[in-house]
C-alpha positions in Angstrom: -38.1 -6.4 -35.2 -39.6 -9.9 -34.8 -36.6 -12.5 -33.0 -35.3 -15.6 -34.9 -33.6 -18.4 -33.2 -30.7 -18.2 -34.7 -30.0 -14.8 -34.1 -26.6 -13.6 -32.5 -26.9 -11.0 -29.7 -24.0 -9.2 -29.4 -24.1 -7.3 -25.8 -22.2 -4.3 -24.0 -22.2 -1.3 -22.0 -21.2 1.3 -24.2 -17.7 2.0 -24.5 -16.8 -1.2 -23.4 -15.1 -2.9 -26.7 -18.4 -2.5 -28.3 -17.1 -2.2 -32.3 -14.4 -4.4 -31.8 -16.4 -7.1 -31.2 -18.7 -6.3 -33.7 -15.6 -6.4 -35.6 -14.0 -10.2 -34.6 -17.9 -11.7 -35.2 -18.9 -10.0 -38.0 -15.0 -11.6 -39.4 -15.3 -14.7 -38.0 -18.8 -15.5 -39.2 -18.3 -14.2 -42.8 -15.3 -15.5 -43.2 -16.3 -18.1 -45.6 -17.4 -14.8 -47.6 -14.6 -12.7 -47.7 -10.9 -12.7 -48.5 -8.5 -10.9 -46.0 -7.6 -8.4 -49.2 -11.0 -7.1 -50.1 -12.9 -7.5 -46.6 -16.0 -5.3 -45.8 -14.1 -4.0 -42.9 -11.6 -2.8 -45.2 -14.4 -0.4 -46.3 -17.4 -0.1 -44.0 -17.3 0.5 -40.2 -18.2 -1.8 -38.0 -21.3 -0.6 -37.3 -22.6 -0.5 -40.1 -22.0 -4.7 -40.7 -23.2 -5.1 -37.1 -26.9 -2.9 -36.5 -27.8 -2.4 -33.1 -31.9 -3.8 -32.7 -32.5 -0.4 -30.6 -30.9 2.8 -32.1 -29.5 3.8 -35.8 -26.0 4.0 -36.0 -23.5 5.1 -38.6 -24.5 4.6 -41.9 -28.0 6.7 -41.4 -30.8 4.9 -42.6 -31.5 2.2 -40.6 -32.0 -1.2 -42.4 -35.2 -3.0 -42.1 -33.6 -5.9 -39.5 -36.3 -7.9 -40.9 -35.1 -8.2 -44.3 -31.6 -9.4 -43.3 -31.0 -12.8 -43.9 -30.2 -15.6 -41.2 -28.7 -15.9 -39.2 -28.3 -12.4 -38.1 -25.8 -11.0 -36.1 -26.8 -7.8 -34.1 -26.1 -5.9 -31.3 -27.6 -3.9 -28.3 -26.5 -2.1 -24.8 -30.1 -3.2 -23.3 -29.8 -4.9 -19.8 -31.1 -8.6 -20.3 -34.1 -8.3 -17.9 -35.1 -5.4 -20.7 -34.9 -7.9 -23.4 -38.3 -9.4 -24.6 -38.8 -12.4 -23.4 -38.5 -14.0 -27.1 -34.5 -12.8 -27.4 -33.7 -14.4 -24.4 -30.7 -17.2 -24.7 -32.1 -20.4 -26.4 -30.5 -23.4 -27.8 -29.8 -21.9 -31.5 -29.9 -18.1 -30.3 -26.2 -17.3 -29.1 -25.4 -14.0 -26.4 -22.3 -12.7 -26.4 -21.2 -10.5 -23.7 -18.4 -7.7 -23.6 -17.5 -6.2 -20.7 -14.3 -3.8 -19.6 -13.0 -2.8 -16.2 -15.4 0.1 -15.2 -12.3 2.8 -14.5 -11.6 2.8 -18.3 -15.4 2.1 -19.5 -16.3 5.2 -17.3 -12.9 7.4 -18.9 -14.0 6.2 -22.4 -18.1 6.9 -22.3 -16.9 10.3 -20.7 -14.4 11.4 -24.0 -17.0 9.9 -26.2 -20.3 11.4 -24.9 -18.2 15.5 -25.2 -17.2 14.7 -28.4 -20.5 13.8 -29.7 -22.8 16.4 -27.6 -21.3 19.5 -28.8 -21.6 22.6 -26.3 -22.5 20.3 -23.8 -19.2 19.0 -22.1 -19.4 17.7 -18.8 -16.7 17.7 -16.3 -15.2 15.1 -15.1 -15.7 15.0 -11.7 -19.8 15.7 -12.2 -19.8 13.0 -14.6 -18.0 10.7 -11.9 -19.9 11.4 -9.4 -22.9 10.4 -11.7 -21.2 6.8 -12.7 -20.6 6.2 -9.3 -24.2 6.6 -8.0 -25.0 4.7 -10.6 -27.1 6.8 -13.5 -25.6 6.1 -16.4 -27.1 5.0 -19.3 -28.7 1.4 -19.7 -29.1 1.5 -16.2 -27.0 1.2 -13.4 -23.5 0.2 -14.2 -22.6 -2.9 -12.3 -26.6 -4.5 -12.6 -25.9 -4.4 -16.4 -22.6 -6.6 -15.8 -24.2 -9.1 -13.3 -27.5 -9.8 -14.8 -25.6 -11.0 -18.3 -22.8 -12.6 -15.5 -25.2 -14.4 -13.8 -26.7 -15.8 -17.2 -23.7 -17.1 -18.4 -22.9 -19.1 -15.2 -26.6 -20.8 -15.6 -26.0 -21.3 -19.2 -22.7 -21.1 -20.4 -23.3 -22.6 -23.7 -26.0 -19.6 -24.7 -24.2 -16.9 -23.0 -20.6 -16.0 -23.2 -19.0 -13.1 -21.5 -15.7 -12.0 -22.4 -13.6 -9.3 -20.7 -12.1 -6.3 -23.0 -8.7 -7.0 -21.1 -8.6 -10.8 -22.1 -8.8 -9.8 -25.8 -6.2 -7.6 -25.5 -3.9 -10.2 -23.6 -4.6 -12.9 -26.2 -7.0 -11.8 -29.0 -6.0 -14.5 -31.2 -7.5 -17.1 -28.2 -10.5 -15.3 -27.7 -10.8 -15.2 -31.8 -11.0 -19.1 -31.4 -13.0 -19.0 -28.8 -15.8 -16.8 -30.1 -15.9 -18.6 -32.9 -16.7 -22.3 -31.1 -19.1 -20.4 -29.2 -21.2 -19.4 -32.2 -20.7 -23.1 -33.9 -18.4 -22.0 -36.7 -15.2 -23.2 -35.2 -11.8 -22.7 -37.1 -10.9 -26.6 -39.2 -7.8 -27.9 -38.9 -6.9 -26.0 -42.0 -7.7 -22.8 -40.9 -5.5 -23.1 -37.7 -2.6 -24.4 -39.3 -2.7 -21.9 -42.3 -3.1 -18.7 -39.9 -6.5 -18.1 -40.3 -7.1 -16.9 -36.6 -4.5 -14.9 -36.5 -5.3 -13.1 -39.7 -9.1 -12.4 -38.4 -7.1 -10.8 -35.0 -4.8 -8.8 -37.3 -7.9 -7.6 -39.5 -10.1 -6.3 -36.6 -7.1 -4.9 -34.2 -7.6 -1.2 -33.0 -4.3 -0.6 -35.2 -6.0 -1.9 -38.2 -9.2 -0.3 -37.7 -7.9 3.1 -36.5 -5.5 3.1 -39.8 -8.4 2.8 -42.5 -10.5 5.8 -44.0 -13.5 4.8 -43.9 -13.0 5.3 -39.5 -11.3 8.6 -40.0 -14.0 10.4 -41.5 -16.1 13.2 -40.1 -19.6 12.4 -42.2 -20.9 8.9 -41.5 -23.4 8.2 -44.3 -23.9 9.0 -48.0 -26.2 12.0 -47.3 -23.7 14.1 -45.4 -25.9 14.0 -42.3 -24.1 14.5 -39.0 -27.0 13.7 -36.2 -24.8 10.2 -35.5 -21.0 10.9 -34.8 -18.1 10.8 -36.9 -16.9 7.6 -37.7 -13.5 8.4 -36.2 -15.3 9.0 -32.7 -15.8 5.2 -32.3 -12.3 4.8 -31.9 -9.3 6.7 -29.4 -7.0 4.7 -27.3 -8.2 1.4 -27.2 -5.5 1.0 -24.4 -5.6 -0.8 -20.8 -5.4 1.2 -17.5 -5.6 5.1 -19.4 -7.5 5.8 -17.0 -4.7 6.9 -14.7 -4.2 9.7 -16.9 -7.6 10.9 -16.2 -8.6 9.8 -12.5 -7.4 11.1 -9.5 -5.7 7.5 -7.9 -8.2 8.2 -4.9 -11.0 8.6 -7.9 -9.7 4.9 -9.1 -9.3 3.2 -5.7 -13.0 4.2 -4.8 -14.7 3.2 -8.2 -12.5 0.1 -7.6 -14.3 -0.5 -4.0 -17.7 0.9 -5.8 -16.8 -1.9 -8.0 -15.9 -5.2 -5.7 -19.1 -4.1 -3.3 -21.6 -4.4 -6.2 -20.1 -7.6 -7.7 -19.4 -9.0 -4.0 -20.3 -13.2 -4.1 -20.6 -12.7 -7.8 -17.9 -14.3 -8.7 -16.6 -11.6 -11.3 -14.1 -9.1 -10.3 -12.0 -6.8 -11.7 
């Protein structure tokens, strides 16, 4: 893939809010497009409007990134010191960054990687034990968060980092907020006629989780399961379920894991 600068990085740890954000920019960019009634995200899974520059994802063959018109909008889980240099932040290319509070991040990857490596489960406790000592993949947890942190605080008009948390507090703020970051802000019009609102109903875990395009088992038009079912992309969506997973010791040390890492950082959780 050869950079643009106008491309639009979309960034995360996996399982941290990774297709619902892939959902609210893919909306808010397009929605000059699209009507509300006949939206691609009515029919095609997020990840297969959004293609990740390092992996193929549902949909199966993976589209030539080069042939996709600009700007593009694409994702990735690579740490930002393993970026090439030429996708670093500019003034025309845009980062965003989606992070979640480690405890459910952690809970998450851990339901999703035993759905999608059959025979393989791992048990909870091993795979904690591996978080916490910080071999996960993309690297070490908490580096990943700081190094895209750190950029935003230098250059907060080419990196913004949003919390999973803060969407589900006030999606319809962070809708307006994401799209001022990427210069497409909402007119007048827009606002007053609902517009905002309508891209955080669209691309809300209810919405998503409702349509059958994310229920399926087979994620592409050839029947080939190697990637995993559409519907594994998508199970609670909720705030704080890892308490019905963790051990309140488990959570309390991951939370101290958590503050020593990010100490003077400035971000907490």
């Amino acid at each position: 893939m050869k950079p643009r600068d106008d491309d639009i990085i979309l960034a995360t740890q996996p399982k941290s809010g990774t297709t619902w954000l892939k959902a609210l920019a893919f909306a808010i960019t397009n929605r000059g497009r699209y009507g509300f009634g006949d939206h691609p995200l009515l029919t095609h899974h997020p990840h297969q409007l959004v293609l990740s520059i390092e992996f193929h994802g549902p949909g199966g063959d993976h589209t030539d990134l080069n042939a996709l018109a600009s700007p593009r909008l694409l994702s990735t889980h690579i740490p930002m010191s393993l970026l090439p240099p030429e996708m670093s932040p500019s003034s025309s290319r845009r980062v965003v960054y989606l992070c979640r509070d480690p405890k459910d991040t952690f809970v998450s990857r851990w339901h999703f990687d035993n759905k999608i490596f059959h025979g393989s489960t791992m048990e909870l406790d091993k795979a904690y034990d591996l978080f916490c000592r910080g071999l996960s993949p993309y690297g070490p947890f908490w580096e990943h968060y700081l190094e895209y942190w750190k950029a935003s605080l230098a250059t907060p008009d080419k990196v913004l980092f949003l919390k999973y948390e803060e969407i589900k507090e006030d999606s319809v703020r962070v809708v307006q907020k994401l799209a001022a970051f990427l210069r497409v802000p909402f007119s007048q019009e827009e606002e007053s006629s609902g517009v905002p609102e309508e891209v955080a109903r669209l691309c809300s875990f209810e919405t998503l989780t409702s349509l059958q395009v994310n229920q399926v088992s087979v994620v592409n038009d050839h029947g080939d399961h190697r990637f995993p079912a559409n519907s594994a992309f998508f199970r609670k969506g909720q705030v704080g379920d890892w308490a019905n997973h963790m051990s309140r010791e488990m959570g309390e040390n991951m939370d101290q894991i958590t503050k020593d890492r990010l100490k003077g950082s400035g971000l907490a959780f």
